[in-house]
Steps between C-alpha positions, in 0.01 A plus 500: 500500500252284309401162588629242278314207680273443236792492245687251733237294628381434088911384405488287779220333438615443129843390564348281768253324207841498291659280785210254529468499113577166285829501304233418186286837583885716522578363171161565334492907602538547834881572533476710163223716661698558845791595318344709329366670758838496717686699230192756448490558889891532488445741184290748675661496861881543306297783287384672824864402656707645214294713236615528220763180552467236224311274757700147558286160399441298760693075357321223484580290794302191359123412626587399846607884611228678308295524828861656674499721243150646465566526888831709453310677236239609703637594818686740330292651289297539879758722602486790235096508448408841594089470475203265584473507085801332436455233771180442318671514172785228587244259706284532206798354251607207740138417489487474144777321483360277772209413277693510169762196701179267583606525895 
């Protein structure tokens, strides 16, 4: 089983920044970003879930869940990685996004 704590500990810290982040900031970019990010985690756990299944997109749930749903997101996706490379591959998008959101 890989370790997924990298993966985990990076989604927590962004959805945690999300939380403490200024309903101006959410509007500006933020919420877009983590969104974003949500439905491409979703995307590639549901691809890894289901190949070949048209892959479901995760709704917008409005600015205030966007750090619920990059949670949801990941955790799932951190129960179908199969290598070290992909951990490094999905920590290395929230990141972006991360930096992308201003949090």
């Amino acid at each position: 089983m890989v370790d997924t704590t990298p993966l985990t500990q990076a989604v927590d810290h962004f959805a945690d920044r999300l939380r403490a982040a200024p309903q101006s900031r959410l509007q500006r970019s933020a919420a877009a970003e983590a969104l974003a990010l949500a439905r491409e985690l979703s995307r590639r756990a549901q691809a890894v879930e289901e190949p070949g299944a048209e892959p479901r997109e995760m709704p917008d749930a409005g600015m205030f869940a966007v750090a619920d749903q990059i949670l949801v997101a990941a955790h799932d996706l951190a129960l179908v990685l199969h290598s070290d490379d992909e951990v490094g591959e999905a920590v290395r998008l929230v990141e972006e996004a991360r930096g992308r959101a201003g949090v």
